[in-house]
C-alpha positions as CSV (number, residue, x, y, z in Angstrom):
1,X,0.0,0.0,0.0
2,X,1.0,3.6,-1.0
3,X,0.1,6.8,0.7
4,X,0.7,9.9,-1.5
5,X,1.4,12.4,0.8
6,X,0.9,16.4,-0.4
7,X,2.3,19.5,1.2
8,X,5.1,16.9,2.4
9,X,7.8,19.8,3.7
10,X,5.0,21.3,5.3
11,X,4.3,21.6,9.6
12,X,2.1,18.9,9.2
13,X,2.7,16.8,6.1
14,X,6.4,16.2,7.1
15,X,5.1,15.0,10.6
16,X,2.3,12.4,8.6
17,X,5.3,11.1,6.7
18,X,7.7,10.7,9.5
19,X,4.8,8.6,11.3
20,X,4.7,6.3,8.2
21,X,8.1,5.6,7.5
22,X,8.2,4.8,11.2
23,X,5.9,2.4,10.4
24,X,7.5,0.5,7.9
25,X,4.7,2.1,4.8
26,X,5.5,3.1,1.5
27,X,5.1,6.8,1.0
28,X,5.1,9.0,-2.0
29,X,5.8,12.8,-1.0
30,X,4.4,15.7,-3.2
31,X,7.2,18.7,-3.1
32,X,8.2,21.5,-5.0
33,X,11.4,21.3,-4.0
34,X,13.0,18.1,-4.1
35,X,16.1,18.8,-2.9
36,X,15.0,20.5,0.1
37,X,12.4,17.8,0.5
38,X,15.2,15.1,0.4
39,X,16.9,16.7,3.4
40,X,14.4,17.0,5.4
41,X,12.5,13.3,4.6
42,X,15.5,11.0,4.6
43,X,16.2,8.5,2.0
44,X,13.2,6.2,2.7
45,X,11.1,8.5,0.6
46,X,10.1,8.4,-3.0
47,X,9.7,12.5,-3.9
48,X,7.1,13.3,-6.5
49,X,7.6,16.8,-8.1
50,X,4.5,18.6,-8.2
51,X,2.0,20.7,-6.3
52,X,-1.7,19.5,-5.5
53,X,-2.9,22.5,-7.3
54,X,-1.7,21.2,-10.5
55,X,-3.6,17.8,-9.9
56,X,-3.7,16.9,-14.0
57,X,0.2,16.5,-13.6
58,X,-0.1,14.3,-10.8
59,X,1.7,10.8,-11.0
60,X,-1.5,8.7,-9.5
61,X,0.2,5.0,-10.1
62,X,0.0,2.6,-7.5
63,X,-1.5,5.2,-5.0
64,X,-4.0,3.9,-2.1
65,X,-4.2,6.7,0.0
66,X,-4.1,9.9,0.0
67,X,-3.1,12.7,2.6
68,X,-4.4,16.3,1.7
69,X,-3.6,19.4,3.1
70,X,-5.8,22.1,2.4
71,X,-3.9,25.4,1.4
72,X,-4.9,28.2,-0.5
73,X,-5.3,28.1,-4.0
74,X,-6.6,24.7,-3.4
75,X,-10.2,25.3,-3.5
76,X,-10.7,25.7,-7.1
77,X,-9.3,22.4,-8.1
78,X,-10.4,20.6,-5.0
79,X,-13.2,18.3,-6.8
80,X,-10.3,17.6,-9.8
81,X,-7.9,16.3,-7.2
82,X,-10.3,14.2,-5.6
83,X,-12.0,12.8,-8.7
84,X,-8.6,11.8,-10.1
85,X,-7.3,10.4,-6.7
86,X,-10.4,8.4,-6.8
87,X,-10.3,7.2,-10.4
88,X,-6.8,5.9,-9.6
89,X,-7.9,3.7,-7.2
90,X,-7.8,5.8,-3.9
91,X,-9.7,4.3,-1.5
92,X,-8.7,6.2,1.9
93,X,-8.2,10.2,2.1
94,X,-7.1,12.0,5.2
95,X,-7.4,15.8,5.2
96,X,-5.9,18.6,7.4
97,X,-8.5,21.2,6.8
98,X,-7.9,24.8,6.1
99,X,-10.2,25.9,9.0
100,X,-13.9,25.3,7.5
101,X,-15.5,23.2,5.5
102,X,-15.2,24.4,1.5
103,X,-15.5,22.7,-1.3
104,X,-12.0,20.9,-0.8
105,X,-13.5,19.2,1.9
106,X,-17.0,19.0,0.8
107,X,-15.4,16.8,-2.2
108,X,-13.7,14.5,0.0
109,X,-16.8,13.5,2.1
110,X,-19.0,13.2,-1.8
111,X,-16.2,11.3,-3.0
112,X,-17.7,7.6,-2.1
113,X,-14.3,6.7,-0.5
114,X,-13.1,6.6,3.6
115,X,-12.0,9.7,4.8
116,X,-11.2,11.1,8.1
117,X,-10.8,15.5,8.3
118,X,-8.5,16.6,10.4
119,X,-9.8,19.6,12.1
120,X,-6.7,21.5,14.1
121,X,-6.9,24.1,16.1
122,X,-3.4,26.9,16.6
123,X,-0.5,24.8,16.0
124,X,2.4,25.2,18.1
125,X,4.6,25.8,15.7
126,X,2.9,28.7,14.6
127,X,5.1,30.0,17.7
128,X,7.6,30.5,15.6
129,X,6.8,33.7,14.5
130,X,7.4,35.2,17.6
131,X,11.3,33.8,16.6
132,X,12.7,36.9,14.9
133,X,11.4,39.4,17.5
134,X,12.7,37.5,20.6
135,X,16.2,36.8,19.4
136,X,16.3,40.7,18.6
137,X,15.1,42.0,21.5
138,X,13.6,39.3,23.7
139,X,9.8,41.0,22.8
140,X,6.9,39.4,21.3
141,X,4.5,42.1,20.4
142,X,0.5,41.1,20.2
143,X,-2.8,42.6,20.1
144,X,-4.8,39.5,22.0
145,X,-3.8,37.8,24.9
146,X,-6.8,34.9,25.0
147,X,-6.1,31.2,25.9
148,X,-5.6,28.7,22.8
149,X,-5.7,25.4,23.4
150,X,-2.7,24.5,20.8
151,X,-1.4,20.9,19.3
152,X,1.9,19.7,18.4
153,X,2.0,18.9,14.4
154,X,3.8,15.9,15.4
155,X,-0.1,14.7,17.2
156,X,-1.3,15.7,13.8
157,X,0.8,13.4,12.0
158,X,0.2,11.0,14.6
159,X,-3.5,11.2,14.2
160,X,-3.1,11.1,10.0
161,X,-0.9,8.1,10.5
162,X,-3.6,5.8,12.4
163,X,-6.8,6.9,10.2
164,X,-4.8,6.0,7.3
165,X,-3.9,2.6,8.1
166,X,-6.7,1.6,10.6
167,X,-10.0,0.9,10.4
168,X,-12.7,2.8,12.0
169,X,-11.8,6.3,11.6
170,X,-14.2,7.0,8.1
171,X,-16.5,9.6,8.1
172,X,-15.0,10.9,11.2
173,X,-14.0,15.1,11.6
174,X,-11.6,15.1,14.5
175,X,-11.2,18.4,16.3
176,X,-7.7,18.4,17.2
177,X,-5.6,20.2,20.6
178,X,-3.2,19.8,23.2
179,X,-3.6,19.1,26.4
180,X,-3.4,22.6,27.8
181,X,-4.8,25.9,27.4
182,X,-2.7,28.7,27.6
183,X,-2.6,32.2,27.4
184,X,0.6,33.8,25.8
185,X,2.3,35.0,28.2
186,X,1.8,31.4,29.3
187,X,3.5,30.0,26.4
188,X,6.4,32.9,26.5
189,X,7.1,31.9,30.5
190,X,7.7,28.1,29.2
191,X,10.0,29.4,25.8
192,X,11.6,31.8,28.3
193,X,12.7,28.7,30.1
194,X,13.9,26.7,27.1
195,X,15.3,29.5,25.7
196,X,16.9,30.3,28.9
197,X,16.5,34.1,28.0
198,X,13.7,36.9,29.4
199,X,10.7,37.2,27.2
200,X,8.6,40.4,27.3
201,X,4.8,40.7,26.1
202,X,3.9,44.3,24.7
203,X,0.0,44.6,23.9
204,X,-0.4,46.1,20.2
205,X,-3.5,47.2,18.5
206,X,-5.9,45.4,16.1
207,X,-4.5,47.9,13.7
208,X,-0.7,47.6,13.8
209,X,-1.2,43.9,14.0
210,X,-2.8,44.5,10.8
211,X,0.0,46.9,8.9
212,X,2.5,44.2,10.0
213,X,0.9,41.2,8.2
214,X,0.5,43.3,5.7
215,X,4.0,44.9,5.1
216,X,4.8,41.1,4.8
217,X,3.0,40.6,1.6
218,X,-0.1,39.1,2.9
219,X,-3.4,40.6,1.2
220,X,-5.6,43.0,3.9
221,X,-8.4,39.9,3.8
222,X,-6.5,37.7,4.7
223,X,-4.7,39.8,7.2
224,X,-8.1,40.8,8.6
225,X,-9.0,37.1,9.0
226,X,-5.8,36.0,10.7
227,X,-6.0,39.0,12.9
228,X,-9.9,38.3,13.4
229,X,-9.9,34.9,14.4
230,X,-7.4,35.6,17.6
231,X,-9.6,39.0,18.5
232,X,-12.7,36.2,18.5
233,X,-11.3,33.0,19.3
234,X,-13.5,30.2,19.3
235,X,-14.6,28.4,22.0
236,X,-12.9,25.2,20.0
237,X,-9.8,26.9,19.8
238,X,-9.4,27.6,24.0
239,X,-11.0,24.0,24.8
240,X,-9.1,21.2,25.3
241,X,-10.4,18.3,23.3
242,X,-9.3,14.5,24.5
243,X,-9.3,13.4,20.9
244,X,-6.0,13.5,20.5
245,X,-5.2,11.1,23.2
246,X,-8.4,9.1,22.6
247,X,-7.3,8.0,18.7
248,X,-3.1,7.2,19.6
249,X,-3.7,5.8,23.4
250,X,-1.7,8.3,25.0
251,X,-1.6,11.9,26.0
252,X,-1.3,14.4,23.5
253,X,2.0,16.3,23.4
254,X,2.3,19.8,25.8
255,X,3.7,23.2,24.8
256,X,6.7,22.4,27.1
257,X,7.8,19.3,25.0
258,X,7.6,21.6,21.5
259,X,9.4,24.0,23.0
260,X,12.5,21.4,24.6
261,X,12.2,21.1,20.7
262,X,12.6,24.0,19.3
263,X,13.7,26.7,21.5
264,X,17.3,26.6,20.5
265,X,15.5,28.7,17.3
266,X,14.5,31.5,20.1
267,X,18.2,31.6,22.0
C-alpha cells in the first residue's frame, strides 16, 4: 500500500510522513522542492515533483491513499484532485483542513471513498513567529492575549498516521488540541525557560497587527482574518479536546515538550 502524501515539507505533512516511514509504509511525497524535500525526509522517501494544485500533472500509479492538506489556492481544483485520486484507485483520504468546511473538503466527504478530516486548532509551531522578534530584542508584540488550546504537528501526524492505516476512523472530523490551554504569556514563560533568556509581552492594536501582516505581503483579507480569528477566538480553539489522546492511546503532546524542541531557534 501507497500513501501519497501532499504539502510533504509542510508543519504537518512532514510529521504524517515521518509517522509512516516509522511504520515500515510506503510513501510518496508531493514537493516543489525536491532537494529540500530530500533533506528534510530521509532517503526512505520516494519525492514526486509537483503541487496538489496542479492535480492533471499528478503521477496517481500505484496510489492507495491519500493525505491532503488544504492550502490556498486549493479550492478551485479541489473536486479535480479528488476525482482523479479516486479514479486511480484511492480508497482512503485524510485531510488537514484549512479551517472550515469548503469545497476541498465537501469533495472528499462526496467522494464515495473513507475519509477522516483533520480539524486542528493553533498549532504550536505557529510560535515561531514570535522567533525573529525575541532573538532581537527578547519582545513578542501582540494585540490578544486569549487562551488557545494548541497541538503539536507531530499529534497531527500521529493522528493522519492511524486513520490511514486503521480501520474505524471513516466519516469521522476530529477536532484536534493539546492538552493545555494557555494564554501567551503562558507559552512565552515556558519558551523563556527553554530559551533560557527573558521574554517580554507588549499589547499592540488590532491595527498595527494588521499593517505588520501586511507589510509582509499578505493581502488586507487575509490579514483581517488572521487578525480576526485571535480577537474572537472560538470556543474550540481555548477548549481542550481529549481526541488526540483518545485515537493514539496516549496523552497528547504539551507546549513544554515543542518547546524542549525548538527553542534553541529562540536563543
Amino acid at each position: 500500500m501507497t500513501t501519497l502524501v501532499t504539502g510533504a515539507t509542510g508543519n504537518t505533512g512532514r510529521q504524517v510522513v515521518r509517522e509512516l516511514v516509522e511504520r515500515g509504509e510506503k510513501v510518496k511525497a508531493l514537493t516543489r522542492d525536491t532537494e529540500r524535500a530530500r533533506a528534510l525526509l530521509g532517503p526512505e522517501v520516494e519525492l514526486v515533483g509537483g503541487t496538489h494544485t496542479e492535480p492533471g500533472t499528478l503521477d496517481w500509479s500505484g496510489v492507495d491513499r491519500l493525505h491532503v492538506t488544504v492550502t490556498a489556492g486549493l479550492a478551485e481544483v479541489g473536486q479535480e484532485l479528488v476525482d482523479r485520486a479516486v479514479a486511480a484507485g484511492v480508497r482512503r483520504i485524510t485531510a488537514v483542513w484549512g479551517g472550515g468546511v469548503g469545497p476541498v473538503e465537501q469533495a472528499i466527504e462526496r467522494s464515495g471513498v473513507e475519509w477522516t478530516r483533520l480539524e486542528p486548532q493553533e498549532f504550536m509551531s505557529n510560535t515561531l513567529t514570535w522567533a525573529d522578534s525575541i532573538r532581537a530584542e527578547g519582545v513578542v508584540r501582540e494585540p490578544y492575549a486569549h487562551p488557545s488550546a494548541l497541538v503539536h504537528e507531530a499529534d497531527i501526524g500521529a493522528v493522519a498516521a492511524v486513520a490511514l492505516l486503521e480501520d474505524g476512523h471513516a466519516g469521522r472530523a476530529y477536532n484536534l488540541t493539546g492538552p493545555q490551554a494557555l494564554t501567551p504569556q503562558e507559552r512565552l514563560a515556558v519558551l523563556a525557560e527553554a530559551a533560557g533568556r527573558e521574554i517580554t509581552f507588549v499589547t499592540i492594536s488590532h491595527e498595527q497587527a494588521i499593517e505588520r501582516l501586511t507589510a509582509t505581503g499578505v493581502s488586507r483579507a487575509d490579514a483581517e482574518y488572521v487578525i480576526g480569528w485571535y480577537a474572537e477566538s472560538s470556543p474550540e480553539s481555548r477548549t481542550v479536546d481529549p481526541t488526540v489522546e483518545n485515537v493514539l492511546g496516549r496523552p497528547a503532546r504539551t507546549f513544554a515538550q515543542w518547546a524542549a524542541e525548538y527553542g534553541h531557534r529562540f536563543a
